[in-house]
N, CA and C atoms as a LAMMPS dump frame, in Angstrom:
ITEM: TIMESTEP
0
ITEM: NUMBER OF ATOMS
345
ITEM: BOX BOUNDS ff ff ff
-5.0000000000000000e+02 5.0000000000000000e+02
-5.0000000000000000e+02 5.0000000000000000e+02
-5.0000000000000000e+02 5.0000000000000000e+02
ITEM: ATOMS id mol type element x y z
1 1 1 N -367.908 418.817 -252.628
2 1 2 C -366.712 418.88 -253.447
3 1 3 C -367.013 419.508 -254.801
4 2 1 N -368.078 418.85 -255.57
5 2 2 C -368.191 419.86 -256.313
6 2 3 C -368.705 421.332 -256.162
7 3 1 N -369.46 421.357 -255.785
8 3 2 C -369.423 423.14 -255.582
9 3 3 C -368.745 423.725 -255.137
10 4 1 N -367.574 423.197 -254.467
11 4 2 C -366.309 424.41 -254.611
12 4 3 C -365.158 424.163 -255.51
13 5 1 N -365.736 422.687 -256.616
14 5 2 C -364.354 422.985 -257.959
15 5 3 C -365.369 423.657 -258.595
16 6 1 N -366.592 424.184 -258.798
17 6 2 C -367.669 425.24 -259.687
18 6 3 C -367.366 426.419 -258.817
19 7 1 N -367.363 426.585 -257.534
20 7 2 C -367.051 428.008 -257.093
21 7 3 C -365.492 428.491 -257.667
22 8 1 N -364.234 427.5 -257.396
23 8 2 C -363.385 427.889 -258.138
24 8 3 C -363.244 428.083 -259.641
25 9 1 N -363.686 427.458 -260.051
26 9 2 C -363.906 427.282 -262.131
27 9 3 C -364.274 429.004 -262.104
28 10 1 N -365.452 429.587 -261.374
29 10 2 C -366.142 430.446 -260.99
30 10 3 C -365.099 431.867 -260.614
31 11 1 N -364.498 431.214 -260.028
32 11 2 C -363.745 432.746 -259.837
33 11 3 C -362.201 432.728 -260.715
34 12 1 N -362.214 431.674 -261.469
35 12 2 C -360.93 431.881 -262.56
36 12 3 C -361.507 432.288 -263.543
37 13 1 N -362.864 431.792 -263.318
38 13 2 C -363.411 432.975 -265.015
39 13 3 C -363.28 434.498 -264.786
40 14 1 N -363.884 434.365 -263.515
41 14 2 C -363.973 435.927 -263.353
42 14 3 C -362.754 436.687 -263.11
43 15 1 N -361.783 436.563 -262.812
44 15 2 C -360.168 436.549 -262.893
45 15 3 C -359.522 437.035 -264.185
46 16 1 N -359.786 435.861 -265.358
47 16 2 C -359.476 435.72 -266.428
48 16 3 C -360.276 437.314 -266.837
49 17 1 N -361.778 437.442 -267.062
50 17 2 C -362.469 438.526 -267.494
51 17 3 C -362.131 439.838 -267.024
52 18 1 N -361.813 440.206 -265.469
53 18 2 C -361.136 441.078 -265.071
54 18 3 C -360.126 441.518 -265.592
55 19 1 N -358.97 440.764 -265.783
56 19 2 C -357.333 440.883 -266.476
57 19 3 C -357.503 441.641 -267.956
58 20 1 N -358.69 440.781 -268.892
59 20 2 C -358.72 441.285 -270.403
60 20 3 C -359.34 442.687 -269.931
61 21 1 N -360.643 442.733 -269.031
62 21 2 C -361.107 444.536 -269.567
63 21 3 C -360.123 445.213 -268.415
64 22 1 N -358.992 444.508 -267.461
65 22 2 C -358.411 445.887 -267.018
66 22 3 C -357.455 446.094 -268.257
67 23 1 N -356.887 445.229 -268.607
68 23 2 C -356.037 445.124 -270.024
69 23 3 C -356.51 446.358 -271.225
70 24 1 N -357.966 445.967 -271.773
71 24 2 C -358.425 446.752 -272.438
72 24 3 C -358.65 448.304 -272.054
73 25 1 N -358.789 448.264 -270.468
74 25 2 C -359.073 449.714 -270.196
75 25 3 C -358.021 450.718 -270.005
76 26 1 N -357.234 449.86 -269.351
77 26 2 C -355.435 450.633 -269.329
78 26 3 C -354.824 450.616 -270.351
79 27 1 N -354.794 450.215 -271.203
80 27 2 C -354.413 449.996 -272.844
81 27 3 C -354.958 451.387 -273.875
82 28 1 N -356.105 451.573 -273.213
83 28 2 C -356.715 452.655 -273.572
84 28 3 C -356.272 454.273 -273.308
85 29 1 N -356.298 454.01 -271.717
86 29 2 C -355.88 455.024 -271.136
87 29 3 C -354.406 455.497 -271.336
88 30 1 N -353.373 454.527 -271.186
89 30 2 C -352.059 454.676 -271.6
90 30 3 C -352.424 455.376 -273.102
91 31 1 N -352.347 454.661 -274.303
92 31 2 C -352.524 454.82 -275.73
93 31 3 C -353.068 456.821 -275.565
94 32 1 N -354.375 457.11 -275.154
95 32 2 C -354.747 458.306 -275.446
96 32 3 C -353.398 459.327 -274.683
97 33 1 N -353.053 459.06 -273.826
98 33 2 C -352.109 459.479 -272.706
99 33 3 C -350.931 460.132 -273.482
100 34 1 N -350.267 459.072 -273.819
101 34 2 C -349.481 458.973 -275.393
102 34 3 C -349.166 459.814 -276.349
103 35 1 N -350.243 459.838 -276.821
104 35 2 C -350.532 460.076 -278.04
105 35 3 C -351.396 461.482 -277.575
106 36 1 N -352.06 462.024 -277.287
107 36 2 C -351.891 463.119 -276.695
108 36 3 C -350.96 463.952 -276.444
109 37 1 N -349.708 463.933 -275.637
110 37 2 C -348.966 464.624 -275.132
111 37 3 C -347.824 464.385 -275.929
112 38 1 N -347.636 463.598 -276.902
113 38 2 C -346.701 463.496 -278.115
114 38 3 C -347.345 464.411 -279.299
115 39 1 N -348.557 464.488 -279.212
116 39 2 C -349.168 465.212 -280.32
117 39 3 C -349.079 466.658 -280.312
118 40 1 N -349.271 467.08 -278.998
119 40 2 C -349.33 467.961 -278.486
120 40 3 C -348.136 468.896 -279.046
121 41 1 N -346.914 467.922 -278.84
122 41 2 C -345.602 468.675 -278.495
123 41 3 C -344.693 468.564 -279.823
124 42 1 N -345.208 467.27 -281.092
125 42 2 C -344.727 467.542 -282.608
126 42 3 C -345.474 468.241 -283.23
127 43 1 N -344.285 468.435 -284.444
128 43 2 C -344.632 469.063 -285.799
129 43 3 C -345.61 468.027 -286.376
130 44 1 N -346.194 468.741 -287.653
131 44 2 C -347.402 468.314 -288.362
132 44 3 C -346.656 467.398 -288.983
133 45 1 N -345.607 467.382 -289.187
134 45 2 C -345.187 465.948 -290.067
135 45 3 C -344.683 464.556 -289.524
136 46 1 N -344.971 464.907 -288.402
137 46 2 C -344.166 463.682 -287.137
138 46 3 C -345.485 463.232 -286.885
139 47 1 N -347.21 463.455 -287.092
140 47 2 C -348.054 463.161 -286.414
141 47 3 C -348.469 461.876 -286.85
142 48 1 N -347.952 461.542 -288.501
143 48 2 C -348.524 460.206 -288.784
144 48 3 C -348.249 459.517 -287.825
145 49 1 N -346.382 459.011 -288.31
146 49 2 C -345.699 458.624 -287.471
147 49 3 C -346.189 458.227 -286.206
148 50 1 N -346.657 459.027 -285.245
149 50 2 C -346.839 458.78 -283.698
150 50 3 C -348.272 457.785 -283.429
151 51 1 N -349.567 458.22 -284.984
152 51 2 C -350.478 458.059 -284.856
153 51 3 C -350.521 456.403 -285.37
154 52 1 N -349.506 455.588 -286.319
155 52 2 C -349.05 454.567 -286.725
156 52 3 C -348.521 453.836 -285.531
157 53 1 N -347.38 454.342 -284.948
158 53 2 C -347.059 453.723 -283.703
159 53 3 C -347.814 453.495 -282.256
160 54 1 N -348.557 454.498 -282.03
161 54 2 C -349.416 453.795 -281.109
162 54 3 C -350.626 453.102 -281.657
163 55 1 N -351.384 453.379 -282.718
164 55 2 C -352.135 452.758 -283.396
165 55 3 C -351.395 450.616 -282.985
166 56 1 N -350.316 450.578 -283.641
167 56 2 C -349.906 449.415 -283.155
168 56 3 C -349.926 448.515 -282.327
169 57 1 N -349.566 449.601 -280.947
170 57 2 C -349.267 449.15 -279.824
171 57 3 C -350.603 449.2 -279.791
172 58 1 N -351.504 450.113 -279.254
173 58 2 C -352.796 449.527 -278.726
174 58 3 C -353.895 448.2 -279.391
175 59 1 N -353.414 448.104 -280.286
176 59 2 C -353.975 447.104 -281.637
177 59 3 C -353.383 445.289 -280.921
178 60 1 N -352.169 445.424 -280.557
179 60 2 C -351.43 444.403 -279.763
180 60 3 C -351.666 444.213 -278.243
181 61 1 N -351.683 445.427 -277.455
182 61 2 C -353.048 445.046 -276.713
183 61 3 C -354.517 444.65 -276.774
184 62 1 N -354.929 444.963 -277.85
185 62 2 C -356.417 444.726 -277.743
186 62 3 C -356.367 443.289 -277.922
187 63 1 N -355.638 442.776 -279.445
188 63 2 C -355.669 441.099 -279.11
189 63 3 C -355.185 440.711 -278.333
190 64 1 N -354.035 440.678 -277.303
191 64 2 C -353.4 440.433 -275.55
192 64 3 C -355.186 440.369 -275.002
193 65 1 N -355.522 441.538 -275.005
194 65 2 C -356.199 441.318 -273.835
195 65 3 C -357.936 440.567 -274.541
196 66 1 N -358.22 440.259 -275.917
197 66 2 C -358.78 438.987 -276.576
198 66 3 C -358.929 438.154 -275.982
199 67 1 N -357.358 437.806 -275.484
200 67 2 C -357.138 436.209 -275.106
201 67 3 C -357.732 435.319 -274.028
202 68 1 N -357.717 436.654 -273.214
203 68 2 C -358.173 436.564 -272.058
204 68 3 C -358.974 436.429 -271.852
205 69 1 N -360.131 437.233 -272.193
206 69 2 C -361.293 436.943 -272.449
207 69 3 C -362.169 435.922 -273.07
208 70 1 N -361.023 435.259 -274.055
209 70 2 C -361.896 434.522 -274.425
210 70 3 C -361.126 433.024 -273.843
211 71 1 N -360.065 432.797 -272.649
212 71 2 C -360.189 432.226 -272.079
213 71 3 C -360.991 431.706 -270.774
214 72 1 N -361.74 432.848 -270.643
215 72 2 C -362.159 433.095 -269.282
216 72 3 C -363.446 432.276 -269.765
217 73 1 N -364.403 432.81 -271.097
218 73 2 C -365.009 432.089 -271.274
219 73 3 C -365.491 430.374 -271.65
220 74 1 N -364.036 429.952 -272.081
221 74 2 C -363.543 428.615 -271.949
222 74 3 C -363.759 427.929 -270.608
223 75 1 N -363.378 428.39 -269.724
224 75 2 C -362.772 427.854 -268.613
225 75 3 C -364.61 427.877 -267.73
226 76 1 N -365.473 428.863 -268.416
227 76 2 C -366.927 429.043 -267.782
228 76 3 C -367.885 427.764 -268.097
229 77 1 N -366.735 427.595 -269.537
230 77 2 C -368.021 426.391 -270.235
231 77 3 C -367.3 425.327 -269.852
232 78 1 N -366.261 425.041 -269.499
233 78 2 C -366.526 423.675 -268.247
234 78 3 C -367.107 423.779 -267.124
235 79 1 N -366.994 424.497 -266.625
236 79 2 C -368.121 424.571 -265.223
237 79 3 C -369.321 424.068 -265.837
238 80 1 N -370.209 424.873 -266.683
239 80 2 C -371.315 423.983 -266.861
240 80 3 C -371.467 423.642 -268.651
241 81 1 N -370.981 422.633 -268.802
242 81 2 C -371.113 422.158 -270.173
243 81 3 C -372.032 421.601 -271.071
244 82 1 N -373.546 422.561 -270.905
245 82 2 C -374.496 422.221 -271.663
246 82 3 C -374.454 422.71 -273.187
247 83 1 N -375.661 422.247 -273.983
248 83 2 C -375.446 422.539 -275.255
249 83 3 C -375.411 424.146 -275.24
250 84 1 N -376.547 424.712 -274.856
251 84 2 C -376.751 425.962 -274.721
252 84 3 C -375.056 426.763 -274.666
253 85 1 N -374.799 426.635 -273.292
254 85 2 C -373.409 427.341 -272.98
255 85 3 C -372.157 426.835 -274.187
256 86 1 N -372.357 426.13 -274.14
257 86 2 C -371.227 425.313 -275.715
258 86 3 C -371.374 426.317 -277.014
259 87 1 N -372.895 426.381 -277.026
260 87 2 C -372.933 427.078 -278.631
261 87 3 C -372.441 428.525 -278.048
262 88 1 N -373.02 428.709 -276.519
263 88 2 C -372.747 429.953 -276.837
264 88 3 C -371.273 430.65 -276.852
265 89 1 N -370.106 429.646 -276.333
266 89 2 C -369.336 429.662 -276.155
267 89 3 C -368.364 429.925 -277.621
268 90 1 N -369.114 428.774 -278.201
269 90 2 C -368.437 428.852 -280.306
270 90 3 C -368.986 430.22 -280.768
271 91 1 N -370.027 430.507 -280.621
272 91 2 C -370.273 431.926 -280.767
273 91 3 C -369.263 433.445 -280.202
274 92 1 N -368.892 433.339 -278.878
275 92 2 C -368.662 434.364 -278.388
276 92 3 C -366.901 433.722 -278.725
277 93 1 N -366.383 433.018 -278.99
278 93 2 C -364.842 432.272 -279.097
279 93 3 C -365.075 432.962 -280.528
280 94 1 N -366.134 432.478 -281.938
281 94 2 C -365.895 432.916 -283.195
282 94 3 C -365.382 434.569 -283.408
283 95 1 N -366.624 435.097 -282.711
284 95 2 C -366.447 436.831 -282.851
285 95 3 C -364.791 437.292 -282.685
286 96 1 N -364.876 436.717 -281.52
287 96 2 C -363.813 437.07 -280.603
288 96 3 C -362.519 436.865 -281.877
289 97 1 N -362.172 435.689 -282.316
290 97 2 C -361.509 435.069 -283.111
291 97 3 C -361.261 436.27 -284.754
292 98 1 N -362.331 436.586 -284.826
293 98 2 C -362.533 437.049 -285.913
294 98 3 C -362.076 438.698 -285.663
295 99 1 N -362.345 439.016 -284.815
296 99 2 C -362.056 440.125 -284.26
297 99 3 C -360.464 440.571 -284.038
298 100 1 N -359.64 439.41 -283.323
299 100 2 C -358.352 439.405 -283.604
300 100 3 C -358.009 439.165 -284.811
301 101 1 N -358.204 438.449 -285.064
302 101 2 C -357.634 438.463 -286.48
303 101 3 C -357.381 439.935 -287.839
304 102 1 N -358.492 440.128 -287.443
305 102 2 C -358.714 441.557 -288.505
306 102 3 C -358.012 442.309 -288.104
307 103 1 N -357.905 442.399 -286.341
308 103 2 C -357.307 443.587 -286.038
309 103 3 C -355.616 443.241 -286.377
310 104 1 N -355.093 442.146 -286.053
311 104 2 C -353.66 441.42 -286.206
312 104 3 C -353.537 441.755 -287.47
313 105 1 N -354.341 441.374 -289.09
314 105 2 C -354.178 442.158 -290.234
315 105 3 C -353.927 443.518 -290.383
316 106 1 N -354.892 444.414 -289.854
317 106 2 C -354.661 446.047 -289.717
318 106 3 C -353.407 446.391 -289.147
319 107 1 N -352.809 445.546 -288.023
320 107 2 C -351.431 445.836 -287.712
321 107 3 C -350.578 445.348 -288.595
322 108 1 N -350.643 444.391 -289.391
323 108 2 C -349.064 444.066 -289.887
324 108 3 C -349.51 445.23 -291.611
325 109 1 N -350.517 445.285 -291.787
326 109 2 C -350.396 445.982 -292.955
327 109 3 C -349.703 447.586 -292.569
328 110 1 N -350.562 448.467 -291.654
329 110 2 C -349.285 449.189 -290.679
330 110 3 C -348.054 449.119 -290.675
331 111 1 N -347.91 447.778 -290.247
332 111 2 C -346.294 447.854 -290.166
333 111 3 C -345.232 447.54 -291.563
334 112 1 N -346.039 446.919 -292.891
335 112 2 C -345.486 446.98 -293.436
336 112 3 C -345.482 448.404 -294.506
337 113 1 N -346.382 449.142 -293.94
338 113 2 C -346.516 450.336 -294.759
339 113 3 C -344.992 451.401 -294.065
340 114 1 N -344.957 450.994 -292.83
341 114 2 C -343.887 451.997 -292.062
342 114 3 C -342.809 451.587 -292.922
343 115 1 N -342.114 450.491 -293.489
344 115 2 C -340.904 449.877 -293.802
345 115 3 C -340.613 450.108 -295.019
């Protein structure tokens, strides 16, 4: 019994981790996609503009797909809840944390520069 609530714990992490980097990778791909073929096709004075607005959007994906990730790693450190995996868990949760955050700042200052 337990080794298949650790095989499951096991594959919701890996679930969870999948979702954030397909998140992050299609987020990517869309965004250049974008912004590319909008760039392509305005004037020089429309380019902030486009470069502000997707700047945004991909900025709101990147923390979306944060979350995920750093649920996945949550959900790893119950499976096995030693000290080791714990710290490393406050560690890789802090970055992570810190990481959204800055980026969530860089967007609203963005957005209040558009207004």
């Amino acid at each position: 019994m337990n080794e298949l609530f650790l095989f499951i714990l096991d594959l919701i992490t890996s679930l969870f981790d999948f979702v954030g980097i397909f998140i992050l990778f299609w987020s990517g791909v869309i965004a250049a996609y974008k912004y590319f073929t909008r760039y392509m096709l305005e004037a020089d004075g429309a380019q902030l503009h486009i470069h502000e607005s997707y700047r945004i959007e991909f900025g709101q994906r990147i923390v979306f797909a944060l979350e995920f990730l750093v649920a996945g790693d949550m959900i790893q450190t119950v499976a096995n809840p030693t000290f080791e995996e714990l710290t490393r868990l406050a560690i890789i949760v802090g970055i992570r944390t810190l990481l959204s955050f800055f980026v969530s700042r860089e967007l609203a200052k963005v957005k209040n520069i558009r207004k």
